[in-house]
C-alpha positions as CSV (number, residue, x, y, z in Angstrom):
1,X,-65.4,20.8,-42.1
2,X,-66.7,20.7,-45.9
3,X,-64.4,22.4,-48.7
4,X,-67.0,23.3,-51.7
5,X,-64.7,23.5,-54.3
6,X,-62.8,26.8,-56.0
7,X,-64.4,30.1,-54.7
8,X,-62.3,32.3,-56.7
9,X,-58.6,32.4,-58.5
10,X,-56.9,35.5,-58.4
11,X,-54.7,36.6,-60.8
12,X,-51.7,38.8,-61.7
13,X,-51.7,39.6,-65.4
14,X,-49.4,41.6,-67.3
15,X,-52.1,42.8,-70.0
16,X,-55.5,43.7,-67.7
17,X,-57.3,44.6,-70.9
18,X,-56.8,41.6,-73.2
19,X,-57.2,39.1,-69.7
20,X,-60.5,41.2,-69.2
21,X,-61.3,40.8,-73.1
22,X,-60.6,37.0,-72.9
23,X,-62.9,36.6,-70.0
24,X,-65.9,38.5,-71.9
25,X,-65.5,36.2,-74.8
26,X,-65.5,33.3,-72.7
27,X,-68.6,33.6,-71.3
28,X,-68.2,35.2,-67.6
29,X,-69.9,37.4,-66.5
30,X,-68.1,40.6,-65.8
31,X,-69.2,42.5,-62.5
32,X,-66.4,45.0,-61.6
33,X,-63.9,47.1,-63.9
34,X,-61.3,49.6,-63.4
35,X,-57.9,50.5,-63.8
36,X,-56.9,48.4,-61.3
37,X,-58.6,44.9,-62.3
38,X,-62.0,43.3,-63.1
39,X,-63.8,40.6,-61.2
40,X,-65.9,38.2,-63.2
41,X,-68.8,35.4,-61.5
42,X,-70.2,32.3,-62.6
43,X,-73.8,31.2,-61.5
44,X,-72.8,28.9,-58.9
45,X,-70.8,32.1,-57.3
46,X,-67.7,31.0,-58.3
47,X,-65.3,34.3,-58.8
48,X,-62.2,35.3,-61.4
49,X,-60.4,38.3,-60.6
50,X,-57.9,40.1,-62.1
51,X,-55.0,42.4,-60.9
52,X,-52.5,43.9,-62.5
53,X,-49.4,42.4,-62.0
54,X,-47.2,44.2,-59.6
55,X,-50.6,45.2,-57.3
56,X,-48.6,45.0,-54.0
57,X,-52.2,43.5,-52.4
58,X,-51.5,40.3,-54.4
59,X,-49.5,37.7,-53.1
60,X,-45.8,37.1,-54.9
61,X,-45.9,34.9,-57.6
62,X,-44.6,31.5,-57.3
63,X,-43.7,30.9,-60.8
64,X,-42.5,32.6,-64.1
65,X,-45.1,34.8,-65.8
66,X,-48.9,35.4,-65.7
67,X,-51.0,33.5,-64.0
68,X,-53.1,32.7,-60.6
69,X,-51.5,34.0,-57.6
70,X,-54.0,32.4,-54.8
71,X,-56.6,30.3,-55.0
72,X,-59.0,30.4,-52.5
73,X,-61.1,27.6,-51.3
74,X,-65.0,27.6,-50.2
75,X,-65.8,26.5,-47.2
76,X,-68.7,25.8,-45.6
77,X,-69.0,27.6,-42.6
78,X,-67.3,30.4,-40.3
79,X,-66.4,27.5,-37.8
80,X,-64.9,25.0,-41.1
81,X,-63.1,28.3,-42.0
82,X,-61.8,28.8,-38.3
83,X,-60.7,25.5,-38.0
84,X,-58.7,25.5,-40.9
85,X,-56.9,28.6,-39.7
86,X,-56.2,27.0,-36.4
87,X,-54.8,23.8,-37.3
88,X,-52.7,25.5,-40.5
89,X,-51.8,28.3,-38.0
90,X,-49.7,25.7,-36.0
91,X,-47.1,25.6,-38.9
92,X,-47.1,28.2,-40.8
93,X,-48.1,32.2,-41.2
94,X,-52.2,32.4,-41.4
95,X,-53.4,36.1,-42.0
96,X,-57.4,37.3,-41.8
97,X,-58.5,40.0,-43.7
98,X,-61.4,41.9,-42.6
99,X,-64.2,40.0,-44.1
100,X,-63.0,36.9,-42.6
101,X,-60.7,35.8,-45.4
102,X,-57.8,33.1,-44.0
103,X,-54.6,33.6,-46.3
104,X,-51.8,31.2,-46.1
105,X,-49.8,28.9,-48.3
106,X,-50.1,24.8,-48.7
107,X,-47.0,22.6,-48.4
108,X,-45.4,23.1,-52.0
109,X,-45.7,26.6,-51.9
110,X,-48.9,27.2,-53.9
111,X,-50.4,30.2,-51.7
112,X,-54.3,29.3,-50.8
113,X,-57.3,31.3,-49.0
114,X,-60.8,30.2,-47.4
115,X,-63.5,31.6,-47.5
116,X,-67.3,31.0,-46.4
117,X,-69.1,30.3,-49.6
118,X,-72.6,30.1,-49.8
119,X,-72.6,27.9,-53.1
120,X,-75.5,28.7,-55.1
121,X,-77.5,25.3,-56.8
122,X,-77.5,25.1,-60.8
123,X,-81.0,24.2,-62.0
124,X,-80.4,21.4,-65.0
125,X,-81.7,20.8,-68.1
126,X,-81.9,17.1,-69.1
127,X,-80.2,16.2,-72.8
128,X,-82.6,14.2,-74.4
129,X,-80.4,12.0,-77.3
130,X,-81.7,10.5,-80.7
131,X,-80.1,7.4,-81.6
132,X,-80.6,5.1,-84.8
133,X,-83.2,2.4,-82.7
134,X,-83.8,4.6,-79.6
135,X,-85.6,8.1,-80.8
136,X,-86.8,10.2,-77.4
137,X,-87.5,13.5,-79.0
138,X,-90.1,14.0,-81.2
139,X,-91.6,16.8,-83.0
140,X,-88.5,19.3,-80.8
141,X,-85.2,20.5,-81.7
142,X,-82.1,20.2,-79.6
143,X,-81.3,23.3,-77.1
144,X,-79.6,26.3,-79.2
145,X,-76.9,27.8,-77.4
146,X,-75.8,31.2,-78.9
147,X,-73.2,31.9,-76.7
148,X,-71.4,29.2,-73.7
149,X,-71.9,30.7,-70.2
150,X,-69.9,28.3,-68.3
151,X,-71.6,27.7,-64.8
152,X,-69.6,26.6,-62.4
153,X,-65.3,26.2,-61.4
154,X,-64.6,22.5,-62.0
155,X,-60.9,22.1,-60.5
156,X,-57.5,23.9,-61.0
157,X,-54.2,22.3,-62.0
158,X,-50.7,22.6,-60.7
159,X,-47.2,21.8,-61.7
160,X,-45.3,20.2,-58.8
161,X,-42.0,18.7,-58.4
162,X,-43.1,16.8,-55.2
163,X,-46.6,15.5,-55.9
164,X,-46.9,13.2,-52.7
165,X,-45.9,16.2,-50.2
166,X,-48.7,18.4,-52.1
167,X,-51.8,15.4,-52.3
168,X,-50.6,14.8,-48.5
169,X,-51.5,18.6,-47.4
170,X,-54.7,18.0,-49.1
171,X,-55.9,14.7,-48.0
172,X,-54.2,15.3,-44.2
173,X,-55.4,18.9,-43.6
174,X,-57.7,19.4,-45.7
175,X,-59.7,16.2,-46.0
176,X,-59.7,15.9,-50.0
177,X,-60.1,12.2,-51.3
178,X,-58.4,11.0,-54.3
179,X,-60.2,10.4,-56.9
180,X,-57.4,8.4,-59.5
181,X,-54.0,8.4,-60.0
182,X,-52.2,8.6,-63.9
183,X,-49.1,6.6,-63.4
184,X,-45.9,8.7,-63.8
185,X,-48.0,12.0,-64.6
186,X,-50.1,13.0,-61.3
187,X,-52.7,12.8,-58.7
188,X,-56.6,13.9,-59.3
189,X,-58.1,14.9,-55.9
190,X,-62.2,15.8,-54.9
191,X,-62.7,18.0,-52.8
192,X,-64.8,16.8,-49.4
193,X,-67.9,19.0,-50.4
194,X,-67.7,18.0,-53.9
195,X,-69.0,15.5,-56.0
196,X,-67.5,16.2,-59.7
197,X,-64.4,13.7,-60.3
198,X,-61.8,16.2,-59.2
199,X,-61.3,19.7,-58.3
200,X,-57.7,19.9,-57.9
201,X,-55.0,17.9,-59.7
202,X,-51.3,18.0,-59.5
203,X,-49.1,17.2,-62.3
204,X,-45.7,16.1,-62.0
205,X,-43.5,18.5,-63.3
206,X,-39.3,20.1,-62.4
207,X,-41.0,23.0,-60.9
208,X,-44.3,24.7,-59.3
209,X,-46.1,26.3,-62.3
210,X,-49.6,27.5,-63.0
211,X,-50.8,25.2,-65.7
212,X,-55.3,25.7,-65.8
213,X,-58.9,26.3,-64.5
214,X,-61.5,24.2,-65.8
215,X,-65.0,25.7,-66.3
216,X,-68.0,23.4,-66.6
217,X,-70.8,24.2,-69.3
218,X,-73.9,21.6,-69.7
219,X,-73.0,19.6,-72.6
220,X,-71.2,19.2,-75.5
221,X,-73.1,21.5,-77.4
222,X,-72.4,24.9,-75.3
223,X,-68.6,23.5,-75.1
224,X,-68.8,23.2,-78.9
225,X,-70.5,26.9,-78.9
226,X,-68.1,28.3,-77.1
227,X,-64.9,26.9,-78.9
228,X,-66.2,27.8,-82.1
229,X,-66.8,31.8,-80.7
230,X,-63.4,31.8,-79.3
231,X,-62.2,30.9,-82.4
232,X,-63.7,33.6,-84.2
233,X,-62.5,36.0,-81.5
234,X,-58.8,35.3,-82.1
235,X,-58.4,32.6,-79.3
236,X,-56.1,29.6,-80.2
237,X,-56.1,25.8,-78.7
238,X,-52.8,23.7,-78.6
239,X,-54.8,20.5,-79.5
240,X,-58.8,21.6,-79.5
241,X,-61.3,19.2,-78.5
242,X,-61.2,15.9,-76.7
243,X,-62.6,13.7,-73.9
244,X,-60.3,12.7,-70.9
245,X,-60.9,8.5,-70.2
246,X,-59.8,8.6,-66.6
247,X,-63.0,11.3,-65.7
248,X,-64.8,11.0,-68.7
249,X,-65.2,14.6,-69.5
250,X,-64.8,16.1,-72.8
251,X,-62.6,19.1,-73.0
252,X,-61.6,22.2,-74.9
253,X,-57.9,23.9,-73.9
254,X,-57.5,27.7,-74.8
255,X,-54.5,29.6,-74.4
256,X,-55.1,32.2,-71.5
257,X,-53.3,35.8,-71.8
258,X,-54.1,35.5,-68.0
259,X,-51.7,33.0,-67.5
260,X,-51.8,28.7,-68.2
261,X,-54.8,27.9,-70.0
262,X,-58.8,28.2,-69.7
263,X,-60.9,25.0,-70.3
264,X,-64.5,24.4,-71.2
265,X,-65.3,21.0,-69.7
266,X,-68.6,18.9,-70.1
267,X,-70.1,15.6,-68.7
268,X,-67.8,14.5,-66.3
269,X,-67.9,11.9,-63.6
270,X,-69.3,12.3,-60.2
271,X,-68.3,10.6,-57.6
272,X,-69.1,9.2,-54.0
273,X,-67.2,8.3,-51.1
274,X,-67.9,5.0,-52.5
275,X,-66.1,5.2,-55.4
276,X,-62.8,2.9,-55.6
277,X,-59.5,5.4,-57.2
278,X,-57.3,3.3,-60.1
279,X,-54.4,3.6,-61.6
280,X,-54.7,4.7,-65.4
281,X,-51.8,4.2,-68.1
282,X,-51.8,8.3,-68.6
283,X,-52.0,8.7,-72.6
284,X,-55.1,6.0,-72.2
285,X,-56.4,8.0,-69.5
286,X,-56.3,11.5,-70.9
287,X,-56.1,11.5,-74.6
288,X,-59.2,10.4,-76.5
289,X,-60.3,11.2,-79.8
290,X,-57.7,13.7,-80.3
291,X,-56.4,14.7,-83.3
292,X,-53.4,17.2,-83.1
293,X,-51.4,15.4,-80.3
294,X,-47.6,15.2,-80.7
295,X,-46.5,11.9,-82.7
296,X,-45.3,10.5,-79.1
297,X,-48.6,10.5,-77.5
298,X,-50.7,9.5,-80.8
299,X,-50.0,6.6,-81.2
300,X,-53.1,4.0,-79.8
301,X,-52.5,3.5,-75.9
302,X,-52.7,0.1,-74.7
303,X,-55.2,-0.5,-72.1
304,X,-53.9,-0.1,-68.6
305,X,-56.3,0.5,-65.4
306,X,-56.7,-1.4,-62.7
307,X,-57.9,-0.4,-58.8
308,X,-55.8,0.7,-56.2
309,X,-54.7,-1.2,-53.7
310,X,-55.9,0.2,-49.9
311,X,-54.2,2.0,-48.4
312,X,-53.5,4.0,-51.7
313,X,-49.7,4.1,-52.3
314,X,-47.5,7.2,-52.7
315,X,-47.4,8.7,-56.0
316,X,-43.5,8.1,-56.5
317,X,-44.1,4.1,-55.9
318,X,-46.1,3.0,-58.4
């Protein structure tokens, strides 16, 4: 079987109108509206939709507030999907809507659906860089981006209490890899039909929460682009823009009225099966040239990686 990554997140949201405004502003396009929710895509065929929160059709939330009630998982084929359903159908409750659609919930709670998803390729546009000493454009400007379109769902983030029982239903059942580990903070896992550093990470935490979805955009220019519009739209972000060590992608946090947060992210690693995870000291992993971080975290992280030893150890050992 090959999982391809986020197909859709489905939300319950308290205020449909300012979650559908956010989502405009953001940069997704929208495809369905009414009084009951919106849907928006992304290029790649990636989906968000909204419902309104008590929509009986939604599953219950599993945490305080707005935010994503399932998130459903692309698969490659009827017979990946099938297989899923047949082996999680030997523990727990599996429904099938009508399309097809397997519903259930992982180990920590989190409920989860698969889907076939016929993942649509993103035709690139190389960055060409001047440097002082190494000039490669000439006589052309730089891409203009007027608005960010974000093109495809990086990876979604989770609060959990038990971090090695949720990256064990993913690795055992669902053939995820892990990508690193941030000692004391969580677990970044890639998906088996994926490539970018991580599409689903789990962050220690007292209690299962919603925390974000990350959207990738080409470069730091359409991230920049798109902060800057949100800005101007009203949006706020805790501690604006940065680049994350352990994966190397530079981010952009914005507080979501759907729930958690929405990030642009750009230029991230991608990985192989041939990649070795390590274990990162987490403010050195995560924070980097970041200027509004709490006193506690801004101080200059010592630097702390080193490989993982095989086979990779629990979470709560190292």
């Amino acid at each position: 079987m090959s999982v391809l990554g986020v197909e859709s997140v489905v939300y319950g949201v308290d205020d449909l109108a300012a979650t559908t405004r956010f989502y405009e502003d953001f940069g997704l396009r929208l495809v369905s509206r009414d009084e009951t929710g919106a849907e928006f895509d992304l290029p790649e065929g990636s989906r968000i939709v909204l419902r309104a929160a008590g929509d009986p059709a939604l599953p219950p939330p599993f945490a305080e507030g707005p935010g994503a009630r399932e998130i459903v998982w692309g698969v490659d084929s009827a017979a990946s999907r099938d297989a899923i359903a047949s082996d999680l159908g030997a523990d727990r409750n599996v429904t099938r809507d009508a399309d097809g659609t397997v519903h259930t919930h992982d180990d920590v709670g989190i409920p989860i659906g698969f889907r076939v998803f016929a993942r649509k390729s993103i035709p690139g546009e190389a960055t060409v860089e001047n440097a002082p000493g190494d000039v490669k454009r000439w006589n052309a400007h730089r891409r203009w981006y007027p608005r960010a379109q974000p093109k495809i769902i990086h990876h979604t983030v989770f609060g959990v209490s038990d971090v090695d029982a949720a990256v064990a239903f993913y690795v055992e059942r669902l053939g995820f890899r892990i990508s690193d580990i941030s000692r004391g903070l969580g677990v970044f896992l890639r998906a088996d039909g994926r490539n970018d550093h991580h599409n689903l990470f789990f962050l220690k935490s007292p209690r299962l929460a919603w925390h974000h979805v990350s959207f990738g955009v080409d470069n730091i220019d359409e991230l920049m682009t798109g902060a800057d519009h949100m800005q101007r739209k009203g949006w706020s972000s805790d501690i604006g823009i940065g680049r994350h060590r352990i994966s190397s992608t530079i981010f952009y946090y914005i507080r979501n009225p759907a729930g958690g947060a929405a990030e642009y992210s750009a230029d991230t690693d991608y990985l192989t099966d041939e990649w070795q995870p390590r274990l990162w000291n987490p403010i050195f992993g995560n924070f980097h040239w970041v200027g509004t971080l709490p006193p506690v975290l801004a101080r200059e992280p010592e630097w702390d990686v080193r490989l993982l030893e095989q086979p990779i150890p629990k979470f709560s050992t190292l």
